[in-house]
Each structure stands twice: as C-alpha cells, then as structure tokens.
N, C-alpha and C positions, 0 to 999 in steps of 0.2 A: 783486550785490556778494558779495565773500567777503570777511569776515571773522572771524579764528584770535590771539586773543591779549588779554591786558590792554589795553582802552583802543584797539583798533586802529576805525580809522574812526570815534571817538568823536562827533565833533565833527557829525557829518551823520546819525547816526543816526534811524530813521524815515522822509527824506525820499524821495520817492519818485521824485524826479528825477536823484537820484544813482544811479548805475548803472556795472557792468563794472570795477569796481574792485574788486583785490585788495590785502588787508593782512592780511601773516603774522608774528607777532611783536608782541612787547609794544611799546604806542607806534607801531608802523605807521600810517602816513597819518592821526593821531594828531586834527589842526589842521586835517585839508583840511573847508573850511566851505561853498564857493560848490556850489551844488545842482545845476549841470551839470556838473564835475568827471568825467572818465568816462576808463575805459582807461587808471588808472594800475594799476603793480604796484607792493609795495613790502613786500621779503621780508629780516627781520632786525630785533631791538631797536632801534626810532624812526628806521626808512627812512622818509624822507621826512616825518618827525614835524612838520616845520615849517610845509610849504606849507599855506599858509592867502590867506582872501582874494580871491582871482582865481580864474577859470576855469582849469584844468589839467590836461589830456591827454597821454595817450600816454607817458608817463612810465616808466619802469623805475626801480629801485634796488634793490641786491640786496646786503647785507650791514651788521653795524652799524653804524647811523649814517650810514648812505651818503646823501645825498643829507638832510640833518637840517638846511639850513639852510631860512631863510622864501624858497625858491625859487618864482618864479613864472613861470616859462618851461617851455611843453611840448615833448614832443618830446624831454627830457633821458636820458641815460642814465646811469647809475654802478654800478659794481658790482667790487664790491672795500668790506671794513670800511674805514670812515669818506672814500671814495672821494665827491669834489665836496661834500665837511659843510662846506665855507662862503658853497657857490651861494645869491646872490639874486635877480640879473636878468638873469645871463650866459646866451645862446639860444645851442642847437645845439651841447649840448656832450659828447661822449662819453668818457667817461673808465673804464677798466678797471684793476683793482687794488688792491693796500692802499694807502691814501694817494695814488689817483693822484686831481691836481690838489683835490688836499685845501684850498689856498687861494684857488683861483679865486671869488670874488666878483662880479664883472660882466662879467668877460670871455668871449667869445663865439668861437665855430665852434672851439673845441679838439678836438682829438682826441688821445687821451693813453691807451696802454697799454702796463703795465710799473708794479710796485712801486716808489711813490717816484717815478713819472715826473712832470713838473710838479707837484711837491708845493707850492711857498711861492709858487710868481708868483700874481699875483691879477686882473688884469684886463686882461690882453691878445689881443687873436684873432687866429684862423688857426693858430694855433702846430701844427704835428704831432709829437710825441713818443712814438718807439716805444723800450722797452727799460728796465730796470731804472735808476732813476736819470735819467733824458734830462729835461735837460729843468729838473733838481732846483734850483738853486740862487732867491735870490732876484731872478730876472730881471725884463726891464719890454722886453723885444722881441715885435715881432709877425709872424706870417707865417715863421717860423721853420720849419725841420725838424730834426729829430735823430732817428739810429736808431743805437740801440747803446747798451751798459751803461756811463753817468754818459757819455753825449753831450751837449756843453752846459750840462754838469752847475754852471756857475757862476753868477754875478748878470749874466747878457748884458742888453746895453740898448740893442741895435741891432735894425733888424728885417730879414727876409731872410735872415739866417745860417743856411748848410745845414753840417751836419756828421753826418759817415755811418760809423761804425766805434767799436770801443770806445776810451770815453775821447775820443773827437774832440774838439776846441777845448774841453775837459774844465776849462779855468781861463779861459778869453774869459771877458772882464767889459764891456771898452769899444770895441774894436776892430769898426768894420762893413764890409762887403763882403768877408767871410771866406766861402771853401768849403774845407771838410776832409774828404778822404775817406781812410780806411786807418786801420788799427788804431795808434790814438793820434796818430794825426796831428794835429800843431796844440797836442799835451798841453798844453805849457806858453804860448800865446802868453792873455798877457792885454787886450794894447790895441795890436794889430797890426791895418793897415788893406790892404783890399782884395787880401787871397794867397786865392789860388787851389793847397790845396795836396792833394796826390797823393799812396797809398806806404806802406806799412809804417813808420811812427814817421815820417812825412815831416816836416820844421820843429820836431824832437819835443822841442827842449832850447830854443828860441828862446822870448821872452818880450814882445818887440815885433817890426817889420820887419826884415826880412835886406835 
C-alpha cells in the first residue's frame, strides 16, 4: 500500500491483508475498512473517502471528491473533480471529467466522458455519453447514446434514444424512438415520437411531430 496524505487509508491501517492500494491526498480511501480490499487507486482530497464495508477492487478515482460516495462496486472508474460523488451501488461504471455523472446513484454500465456529461440522471444503465454536456439534463432513460456538446442535454425519459451531433435532441424530454444525427438536429423537438431525423439542423425548429 501507498499511502500520501491526512488520513488517507485510515481506517485499515496495520492490517496486513490489505494490500496494492493507493491513496494520495487528504481523505483518500479514508473509510475503506474490509481487509481484502486490494488494487484500488485514489488520487485527490477524499477520492473515494466513502467506500467502506465491502470488499472493493480495482477501483480508480482520480480528482476531488471523485468517487466520495459509500460506493461498493469494483471495477469503477472516475476521474475528473467530483466525477461519480453520488455512486453507491451502480457496477460498471466509467465516467471521465468534472461532474461527469456526478448524480449517478445505482445506476449501472454508464460510460460518460465529457465535463457535465450525465451530470443529474441517477440511476439508469447502459447510457453512453460522449461530449461536454450529453447527456446533462435530469433524465430517467436507459441504453441511450449521445455524442456531442449538450446532446440530449434535457430530462429524456425514454430508453434507446440515439442522438449524434451538437445540440442533438438537445430539449427531448418525452418523445421515444427518436434518432438524430447532424449538428442540431432535432434542437427543438420535446415529445416527438419515433423520427428518424438526418442533416444539418434537420427538424431544427419543430417541437412535436411534423
């Protein structure tokens, strides 16, 4: 084990079964208590400060607060300040950036990078969000894609919606079986069902079905 800081590996200090964990910064892996615990890293004031309790491997988290909630699933990754601070039991989750999926709570197989990307949805999986903003709003769909800055950026609540370009379906809120691809495409549609839409600002002023 390494530990570099105030408090970091506090809580397992001595035991000799705890092993190959790193914690760099004050409060690093602060809480983690179960004595097999092995192969996390956790670099920034109280990454990973919370996990306690359970067995927990393989872990990364790399910036303040990253990964600060009582997370018990190995395998996580976060990195970006305060990037997954609300994971508790959501597996498989990789998240990159400031705030990326900063409210994910039990939701599982995310994959999120991009500042701001899945910032507030909190427990739903599969989601893929690349790009500043994707992703952002307070959504509740699953199995989602978005790539591009504020792609799906609103409170979506359907699952399956793909949208690929900046701004894509950037105000969907209720509308399912949307694909948007092209820069803004889809901008305005909030509760339009099943367009399949194309193109440079295609559907870019509509707000339901054409």
């Amino acid at each position: 084990n390494i530990a570099i800081g105030y408090q970091v590996l506090d809580a397992r200090a001595g035991d000799s079964r705890f092993s190959d964990n790193i914690g760099i910064g004050s409060y690093a892996l602060s809480q983690l208590n179960d004595g097999t615990s092995k192969n996390n890293i956790a670099i920034g004031r109280s990454a990973m400060y919370g996990s306690a309790g359970d067995s927990i491997t393989d872990c990364v988290a790399v910036g303040f607060e990253a990964m600060i909630g009582i997370a018990t699933e190995s395998g996580t990754v976060a990195i970006g300040s305060k990037a997954l601070t609300a994971l508790t039991s959501g597996a498989g989750n990789t998240a990159v950036g400031y705030t990326a999926g900063a409210a994910i709570v039990g939701g599982s197989y995310n994959t999120i990078f991009g500042s701001a990307a899945g910032a507030v949805f909190n427990d739903e999986h599969h989601n893929t969000f690349i790009g500043y903003g994707t992703g952002g709003g307070d959504g509740s769909g699953g199995s989602c894609t978005a790539i591009g800055s504020n792609a799906l950026a609103g409170a979506f609540t359907m699952d399956g919606t793909v949208a690929v370009g900046l701004s894509a379906l950037a105000a969907l809120t209720a509308g399912s079986g949307n694909v948007a691809v092209g820069f803004q495409s889809g901008l305005t549609l909030t509760s339009g069902l099943n367009n399949t839409i194309m193109g440079y600002t295609a559907l870019g002023n509509a707000t339901t079905n054409v």
